[in-house]
GUMI-239940 format. One record per atom (N, C-alpha, C): residue in one letter; x, y, z; residue number from 1. Coordinates in Angstrom, 2 decimals, always signed. Layout:
PT  type        u        v        w  seq
PT     A        X        Y        Z  NUM
...
REM end
This chain:
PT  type        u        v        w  seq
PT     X    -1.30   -41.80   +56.18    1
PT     X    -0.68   -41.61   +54.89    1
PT     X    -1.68   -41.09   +53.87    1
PT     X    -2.67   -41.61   +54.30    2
PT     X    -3.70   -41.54   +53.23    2
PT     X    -4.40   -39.89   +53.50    2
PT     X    -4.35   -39.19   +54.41    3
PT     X    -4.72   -37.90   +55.17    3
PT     X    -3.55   -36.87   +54.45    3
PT     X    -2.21   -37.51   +54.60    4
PT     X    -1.30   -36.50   +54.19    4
PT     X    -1.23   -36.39   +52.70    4
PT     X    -1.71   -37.24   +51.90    5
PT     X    -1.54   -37.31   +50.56    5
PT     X    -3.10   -36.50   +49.98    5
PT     X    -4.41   -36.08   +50.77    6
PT     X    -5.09   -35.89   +50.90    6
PT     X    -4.50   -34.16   +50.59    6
PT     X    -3.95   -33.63   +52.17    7
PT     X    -3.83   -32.55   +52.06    7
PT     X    -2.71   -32.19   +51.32    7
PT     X    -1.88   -32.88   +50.72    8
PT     X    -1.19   -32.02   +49.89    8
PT     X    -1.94   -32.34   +48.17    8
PT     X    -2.57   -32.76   +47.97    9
PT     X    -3.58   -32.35   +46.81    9
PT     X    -4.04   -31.08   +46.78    9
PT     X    -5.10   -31.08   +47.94   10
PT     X    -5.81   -29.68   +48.30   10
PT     X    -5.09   -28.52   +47.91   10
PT     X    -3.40   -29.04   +49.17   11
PT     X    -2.61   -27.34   +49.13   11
PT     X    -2.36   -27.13   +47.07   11
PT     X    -2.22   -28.53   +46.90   12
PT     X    -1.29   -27.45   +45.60   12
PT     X    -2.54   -27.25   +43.99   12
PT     X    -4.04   -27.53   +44.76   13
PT     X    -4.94   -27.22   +43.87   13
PT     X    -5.12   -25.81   +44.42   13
PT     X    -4.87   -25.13   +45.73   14
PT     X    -5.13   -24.05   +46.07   14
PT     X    -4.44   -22.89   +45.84   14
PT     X    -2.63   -23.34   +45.32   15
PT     X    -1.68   -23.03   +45.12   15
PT     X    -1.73   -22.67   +43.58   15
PT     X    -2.63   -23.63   +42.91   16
PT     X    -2.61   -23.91   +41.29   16
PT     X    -3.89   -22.40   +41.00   16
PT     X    -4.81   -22.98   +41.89   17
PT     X    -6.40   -21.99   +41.85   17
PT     X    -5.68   -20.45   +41.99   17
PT     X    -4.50   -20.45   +42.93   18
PT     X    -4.38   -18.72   +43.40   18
PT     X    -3.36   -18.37   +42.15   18
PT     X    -2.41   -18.65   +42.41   19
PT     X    -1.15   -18.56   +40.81   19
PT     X    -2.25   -17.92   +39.57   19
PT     X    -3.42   -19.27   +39.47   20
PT     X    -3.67   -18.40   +37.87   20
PT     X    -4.46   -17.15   +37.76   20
PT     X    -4.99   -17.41   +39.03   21
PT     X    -6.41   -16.09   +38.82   21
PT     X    -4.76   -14.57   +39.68   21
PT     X    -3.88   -15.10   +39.67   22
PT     X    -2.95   -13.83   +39.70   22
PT     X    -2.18   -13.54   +38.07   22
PT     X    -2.09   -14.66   +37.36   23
PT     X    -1.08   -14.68   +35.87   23
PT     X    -2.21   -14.07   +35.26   23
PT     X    -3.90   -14.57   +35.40   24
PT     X    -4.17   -13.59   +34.19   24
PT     X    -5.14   -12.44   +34.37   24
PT     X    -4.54   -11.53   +35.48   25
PT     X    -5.48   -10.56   +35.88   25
PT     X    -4.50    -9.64   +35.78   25
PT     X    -3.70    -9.48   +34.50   26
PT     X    -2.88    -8.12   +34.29   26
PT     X    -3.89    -7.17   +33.59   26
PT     X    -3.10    -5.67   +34.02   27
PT     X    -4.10    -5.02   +33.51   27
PT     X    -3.13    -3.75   +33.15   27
PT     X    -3.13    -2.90   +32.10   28
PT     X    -2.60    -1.83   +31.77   28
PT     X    -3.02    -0.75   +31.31   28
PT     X    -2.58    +0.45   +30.73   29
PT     X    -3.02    +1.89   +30.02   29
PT     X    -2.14    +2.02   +28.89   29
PT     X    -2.66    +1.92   +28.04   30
PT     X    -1.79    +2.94   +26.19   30
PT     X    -2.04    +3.85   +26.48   30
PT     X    -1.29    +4.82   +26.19   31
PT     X    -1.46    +6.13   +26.52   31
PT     X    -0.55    +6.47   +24.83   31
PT     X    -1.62    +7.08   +23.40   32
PT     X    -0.91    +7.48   +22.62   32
PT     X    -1.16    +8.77   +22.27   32
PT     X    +0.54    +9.18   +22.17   33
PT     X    +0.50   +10.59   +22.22   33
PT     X    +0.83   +11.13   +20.26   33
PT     X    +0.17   +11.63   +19.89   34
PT     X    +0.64   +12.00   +18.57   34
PT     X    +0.37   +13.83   +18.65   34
PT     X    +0.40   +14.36   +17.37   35
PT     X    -0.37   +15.20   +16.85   35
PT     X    -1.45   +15.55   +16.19   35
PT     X    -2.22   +16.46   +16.52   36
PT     X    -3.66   +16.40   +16.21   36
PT     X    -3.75   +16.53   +14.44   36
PT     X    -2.77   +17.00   +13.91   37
PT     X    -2.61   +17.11   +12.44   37
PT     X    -2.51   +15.93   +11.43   37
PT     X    -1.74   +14.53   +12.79   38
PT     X    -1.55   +13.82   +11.97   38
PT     X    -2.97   +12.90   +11.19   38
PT     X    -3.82   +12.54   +11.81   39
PT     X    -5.50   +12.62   +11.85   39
PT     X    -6.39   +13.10   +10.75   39
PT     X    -5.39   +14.17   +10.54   40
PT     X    -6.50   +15.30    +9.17   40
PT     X    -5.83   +15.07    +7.77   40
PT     X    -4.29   +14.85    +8.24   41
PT     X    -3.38   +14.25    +7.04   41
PT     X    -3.56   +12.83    +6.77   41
PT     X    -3.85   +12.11    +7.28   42
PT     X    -4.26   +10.82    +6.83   42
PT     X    -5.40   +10.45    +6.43   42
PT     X    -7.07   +11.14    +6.72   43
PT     X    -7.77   +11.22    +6.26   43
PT     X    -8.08   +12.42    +4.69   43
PT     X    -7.00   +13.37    +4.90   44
PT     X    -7.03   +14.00    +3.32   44
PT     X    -6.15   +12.66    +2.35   44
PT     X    -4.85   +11.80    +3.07   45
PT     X    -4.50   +10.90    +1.91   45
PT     X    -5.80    +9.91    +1.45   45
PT     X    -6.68    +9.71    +2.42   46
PT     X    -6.94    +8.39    +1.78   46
PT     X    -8.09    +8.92    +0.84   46
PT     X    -8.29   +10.84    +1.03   47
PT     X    -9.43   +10.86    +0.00   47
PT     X    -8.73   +11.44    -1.16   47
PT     X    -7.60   +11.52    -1.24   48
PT     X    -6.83   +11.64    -2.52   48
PT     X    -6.53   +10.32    -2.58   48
PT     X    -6.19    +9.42    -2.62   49
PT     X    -6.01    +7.61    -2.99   49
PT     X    -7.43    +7.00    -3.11   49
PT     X    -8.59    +8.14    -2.93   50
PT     X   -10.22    +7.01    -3.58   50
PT     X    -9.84    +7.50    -5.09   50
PT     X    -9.86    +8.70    -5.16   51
PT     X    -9.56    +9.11    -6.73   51
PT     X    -8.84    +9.00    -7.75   51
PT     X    -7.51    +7.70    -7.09   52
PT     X    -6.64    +7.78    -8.35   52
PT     X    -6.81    +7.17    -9.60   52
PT     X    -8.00    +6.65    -9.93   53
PT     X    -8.54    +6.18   -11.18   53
PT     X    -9.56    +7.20   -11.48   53
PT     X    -9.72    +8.25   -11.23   54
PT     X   -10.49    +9.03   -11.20   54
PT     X   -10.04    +9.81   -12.79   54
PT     X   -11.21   +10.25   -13.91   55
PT     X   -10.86   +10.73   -14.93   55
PT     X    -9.98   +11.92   -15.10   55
PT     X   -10.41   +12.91   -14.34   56
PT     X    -9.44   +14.11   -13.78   56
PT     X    -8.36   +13.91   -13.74   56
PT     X    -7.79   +12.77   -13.94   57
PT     X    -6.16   +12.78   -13.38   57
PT     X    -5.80   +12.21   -15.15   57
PT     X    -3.70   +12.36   -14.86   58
PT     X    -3.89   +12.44   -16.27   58
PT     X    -2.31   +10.81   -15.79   58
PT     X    -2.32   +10.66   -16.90   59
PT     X    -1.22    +9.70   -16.90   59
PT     X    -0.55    +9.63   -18.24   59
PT     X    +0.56    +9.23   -18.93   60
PT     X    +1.32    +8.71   -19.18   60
PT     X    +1.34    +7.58   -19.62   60
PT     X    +0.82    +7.32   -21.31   61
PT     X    +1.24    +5.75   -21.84   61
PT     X    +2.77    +6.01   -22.76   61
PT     X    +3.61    +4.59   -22.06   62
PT     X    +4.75    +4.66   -22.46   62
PT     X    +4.94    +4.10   -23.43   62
PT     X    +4.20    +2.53   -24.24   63
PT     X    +4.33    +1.89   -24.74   63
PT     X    +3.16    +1.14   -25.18   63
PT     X    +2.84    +0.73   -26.29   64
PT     X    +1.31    +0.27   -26.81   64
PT     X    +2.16    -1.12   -27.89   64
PT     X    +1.34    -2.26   -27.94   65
PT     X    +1.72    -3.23   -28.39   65
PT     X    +1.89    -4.80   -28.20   65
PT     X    +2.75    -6.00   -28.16   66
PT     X    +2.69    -6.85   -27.88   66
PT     X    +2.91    -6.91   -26.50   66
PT     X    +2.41    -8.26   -25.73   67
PT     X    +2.77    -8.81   -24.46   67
PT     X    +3.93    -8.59   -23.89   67
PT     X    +4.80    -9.54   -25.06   68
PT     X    +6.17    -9.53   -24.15   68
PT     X    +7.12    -7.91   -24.44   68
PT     X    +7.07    -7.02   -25.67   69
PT     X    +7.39    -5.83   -25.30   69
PT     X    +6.97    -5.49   -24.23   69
PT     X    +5.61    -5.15   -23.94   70
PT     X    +5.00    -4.44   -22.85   70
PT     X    +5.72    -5.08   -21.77   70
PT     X    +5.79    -6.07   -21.60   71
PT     X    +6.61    -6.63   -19.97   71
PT     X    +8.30    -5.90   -20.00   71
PT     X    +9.05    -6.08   -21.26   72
PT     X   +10.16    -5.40   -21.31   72
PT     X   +10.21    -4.26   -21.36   72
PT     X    +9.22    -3.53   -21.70   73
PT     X    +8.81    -1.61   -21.30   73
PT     X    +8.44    -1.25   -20.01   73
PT     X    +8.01    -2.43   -19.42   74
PT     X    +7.42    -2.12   -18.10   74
PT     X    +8.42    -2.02   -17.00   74
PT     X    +9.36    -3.24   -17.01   75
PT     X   +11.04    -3.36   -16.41   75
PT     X   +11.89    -2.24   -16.77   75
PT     X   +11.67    -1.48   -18.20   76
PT     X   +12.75    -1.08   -18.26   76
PT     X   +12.39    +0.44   -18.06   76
PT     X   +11.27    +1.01   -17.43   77
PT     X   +10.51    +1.77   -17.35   77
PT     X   +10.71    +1.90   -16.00   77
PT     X   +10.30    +0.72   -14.89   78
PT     X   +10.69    +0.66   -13.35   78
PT     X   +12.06    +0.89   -13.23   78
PT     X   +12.98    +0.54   -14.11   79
PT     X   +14.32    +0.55   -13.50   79
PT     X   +14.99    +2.03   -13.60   79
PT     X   +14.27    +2.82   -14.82   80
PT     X   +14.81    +3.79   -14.80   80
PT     X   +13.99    +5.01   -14.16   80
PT     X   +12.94    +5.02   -13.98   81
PT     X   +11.59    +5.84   -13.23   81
PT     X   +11.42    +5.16   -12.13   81
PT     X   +12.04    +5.16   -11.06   82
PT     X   +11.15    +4.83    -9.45   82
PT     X   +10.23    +5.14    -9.35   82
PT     X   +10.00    +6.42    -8.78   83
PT     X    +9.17    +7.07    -8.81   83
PT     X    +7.14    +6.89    -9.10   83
PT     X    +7.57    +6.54   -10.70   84
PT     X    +6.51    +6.46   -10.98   84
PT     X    +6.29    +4.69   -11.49   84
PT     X    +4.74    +4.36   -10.88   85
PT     X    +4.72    +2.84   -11.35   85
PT     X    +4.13    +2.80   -12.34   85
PT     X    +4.69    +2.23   -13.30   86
PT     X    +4.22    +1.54   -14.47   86
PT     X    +3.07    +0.39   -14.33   86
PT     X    +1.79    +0.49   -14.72   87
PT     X    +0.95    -0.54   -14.82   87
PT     X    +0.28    -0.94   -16.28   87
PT     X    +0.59    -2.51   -16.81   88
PT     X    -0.14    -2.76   -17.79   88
PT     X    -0.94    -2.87   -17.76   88
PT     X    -2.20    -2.58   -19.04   89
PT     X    -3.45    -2.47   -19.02   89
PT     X    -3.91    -3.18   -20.63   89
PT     X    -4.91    -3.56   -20.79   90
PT     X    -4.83    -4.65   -21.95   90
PT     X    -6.52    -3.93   -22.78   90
PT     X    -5.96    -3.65   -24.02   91
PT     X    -7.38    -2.77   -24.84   91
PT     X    -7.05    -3.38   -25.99   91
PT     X    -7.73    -4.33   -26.46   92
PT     X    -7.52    -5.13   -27.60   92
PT     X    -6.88    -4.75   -28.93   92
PT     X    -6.33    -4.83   -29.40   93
PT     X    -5.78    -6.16   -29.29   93
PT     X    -4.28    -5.65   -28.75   93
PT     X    -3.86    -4.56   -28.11   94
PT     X    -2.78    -4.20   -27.86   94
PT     X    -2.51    -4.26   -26.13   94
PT     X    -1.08    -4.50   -25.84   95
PT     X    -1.14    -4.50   -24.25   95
PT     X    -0.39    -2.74   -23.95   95
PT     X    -0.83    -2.21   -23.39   96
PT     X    -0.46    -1.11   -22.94   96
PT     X    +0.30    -0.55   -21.48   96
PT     X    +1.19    -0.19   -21.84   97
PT     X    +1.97    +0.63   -20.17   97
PT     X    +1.76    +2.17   -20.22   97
PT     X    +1.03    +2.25   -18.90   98
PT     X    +0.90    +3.09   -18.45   98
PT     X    +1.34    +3.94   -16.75   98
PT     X    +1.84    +4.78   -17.00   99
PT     X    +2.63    +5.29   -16.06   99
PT     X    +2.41    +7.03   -15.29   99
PT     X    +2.21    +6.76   -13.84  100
PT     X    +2.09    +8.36   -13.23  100
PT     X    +0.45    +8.03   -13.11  100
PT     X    +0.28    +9.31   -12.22  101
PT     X    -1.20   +10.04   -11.74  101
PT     X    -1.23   +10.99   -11.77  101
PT     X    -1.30   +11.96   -12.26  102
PT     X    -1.11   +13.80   -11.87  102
PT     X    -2.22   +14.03   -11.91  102
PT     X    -2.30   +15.01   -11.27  103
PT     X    -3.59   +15.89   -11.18  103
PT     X    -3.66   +16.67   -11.70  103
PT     X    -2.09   +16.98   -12.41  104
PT     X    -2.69   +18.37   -12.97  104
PT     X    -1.86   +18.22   -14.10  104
PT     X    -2.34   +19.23   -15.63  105
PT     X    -1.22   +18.68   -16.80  105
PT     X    +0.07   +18.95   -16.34  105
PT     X    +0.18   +20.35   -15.94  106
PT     X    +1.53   +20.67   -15.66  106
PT     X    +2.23   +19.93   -15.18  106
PT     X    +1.87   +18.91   -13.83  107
PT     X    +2.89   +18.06   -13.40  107
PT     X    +3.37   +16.80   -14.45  107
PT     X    +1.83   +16.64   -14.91  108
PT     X    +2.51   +15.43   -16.16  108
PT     X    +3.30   +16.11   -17.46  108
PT     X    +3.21   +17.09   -17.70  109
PT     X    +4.44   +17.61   -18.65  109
PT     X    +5.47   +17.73   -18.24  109
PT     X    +5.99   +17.85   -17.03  110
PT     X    +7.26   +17.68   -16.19  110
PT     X    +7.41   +16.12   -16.62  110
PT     X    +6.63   +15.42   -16.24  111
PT     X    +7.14   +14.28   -16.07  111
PT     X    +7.31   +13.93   -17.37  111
PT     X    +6.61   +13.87   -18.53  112
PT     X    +6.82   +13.73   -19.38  112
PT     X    +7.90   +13.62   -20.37  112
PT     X    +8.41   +15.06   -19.98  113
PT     X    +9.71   +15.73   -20.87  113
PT     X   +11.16   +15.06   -20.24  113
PT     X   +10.97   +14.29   -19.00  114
PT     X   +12.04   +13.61   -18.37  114
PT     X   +11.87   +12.01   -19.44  114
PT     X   +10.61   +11.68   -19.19  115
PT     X    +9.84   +10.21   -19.61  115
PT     X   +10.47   +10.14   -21.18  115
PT     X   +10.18   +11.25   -21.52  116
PT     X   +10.95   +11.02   -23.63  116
PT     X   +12.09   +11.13   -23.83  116
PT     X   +13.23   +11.46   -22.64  117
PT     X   +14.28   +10.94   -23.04  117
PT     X   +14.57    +9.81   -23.51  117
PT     X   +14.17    +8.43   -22.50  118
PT     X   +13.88    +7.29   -22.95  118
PT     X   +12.82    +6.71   -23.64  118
PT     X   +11.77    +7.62   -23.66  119
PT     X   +10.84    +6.70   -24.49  119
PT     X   +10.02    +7.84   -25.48  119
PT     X   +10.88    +8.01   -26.32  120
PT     X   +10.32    +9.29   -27.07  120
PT     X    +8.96    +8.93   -27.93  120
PT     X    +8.33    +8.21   -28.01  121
PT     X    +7.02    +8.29   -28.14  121
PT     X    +5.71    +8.02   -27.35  121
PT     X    +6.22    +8.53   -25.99  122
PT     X    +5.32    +8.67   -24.97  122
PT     X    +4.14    +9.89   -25.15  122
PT     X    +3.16    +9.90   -24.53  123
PT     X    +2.56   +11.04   -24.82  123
PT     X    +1.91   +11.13   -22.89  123
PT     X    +0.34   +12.38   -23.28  124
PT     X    -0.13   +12.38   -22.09  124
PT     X    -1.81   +12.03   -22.56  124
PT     X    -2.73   +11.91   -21.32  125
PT     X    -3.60   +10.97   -21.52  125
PT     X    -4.88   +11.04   -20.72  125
PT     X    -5.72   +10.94   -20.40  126
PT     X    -6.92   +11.31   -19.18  126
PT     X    -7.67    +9.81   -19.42  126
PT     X    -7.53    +9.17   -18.64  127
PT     X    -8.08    +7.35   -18.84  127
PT     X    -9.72    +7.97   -19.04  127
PT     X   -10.45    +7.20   -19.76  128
PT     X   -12.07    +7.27   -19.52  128
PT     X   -12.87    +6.29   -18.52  128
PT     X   -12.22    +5.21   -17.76  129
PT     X   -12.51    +4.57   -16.80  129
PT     X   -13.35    +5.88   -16.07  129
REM end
């Protein structure tokens, strides 16, 4: 009894030993296929996204003044402009919204002349950061 209880230990440590060294000896290939363009386009975005605080670019203040205006210019600014995000920025003693990146005036005068429908004393701007 004591022989048979013996060998069935053995078998099912040998059973246990073979099972795992088979569960974790998977092995596979990724194989990813893209385009070689996509590579050159993602490295030109991210060197246009080092520069977007960059002075060259122009933006858009919508609103200059208290806290809680600025939070209600900022909502009511997102809801009607997707597009472009509104970020407050704080220059004493006034809180400021500011909105867009362009690179170039022309695009921010486009945007602009849409922007003063609703907020007709918007202007345009080149941050000194």
């Amino acid at each position: 009894m004591y022989l048979l209880n013996y060998r069935i230990s053995f078998l099912s440590l040998l059973c246990l030993i073979l099972t795992s060294t088979y569960g974790f000896s998977q092995q596979g290939n990724v194989v990813v296929n893209q385009d070689k363009h996509i590579t050159v386009l993602l490295d030109l975005k991210k060197e246009l996204n080092k520069n977007e605080t960059s002075p060259e670019r122009y933006k858009i203040q919508v609103y200059s003044g208290n806290r809680s205006g600025a939070y209600n210019a900022q909502e009511e600014f997102s809801s009607a402009f997707g597009s472009w995000h509104p970020t407050m920025q704080y220059e004493t003693p006034n809180f400021k919204i500011w909105a867009g990146n362009f690179r170039t005036r022309l695009e921010a005068d486009r945007a602009l002349k849409k922007i003063k429908r609703k907020f007709p004393n918007a202007f345009i701007f080149k941050p000194k950061k």
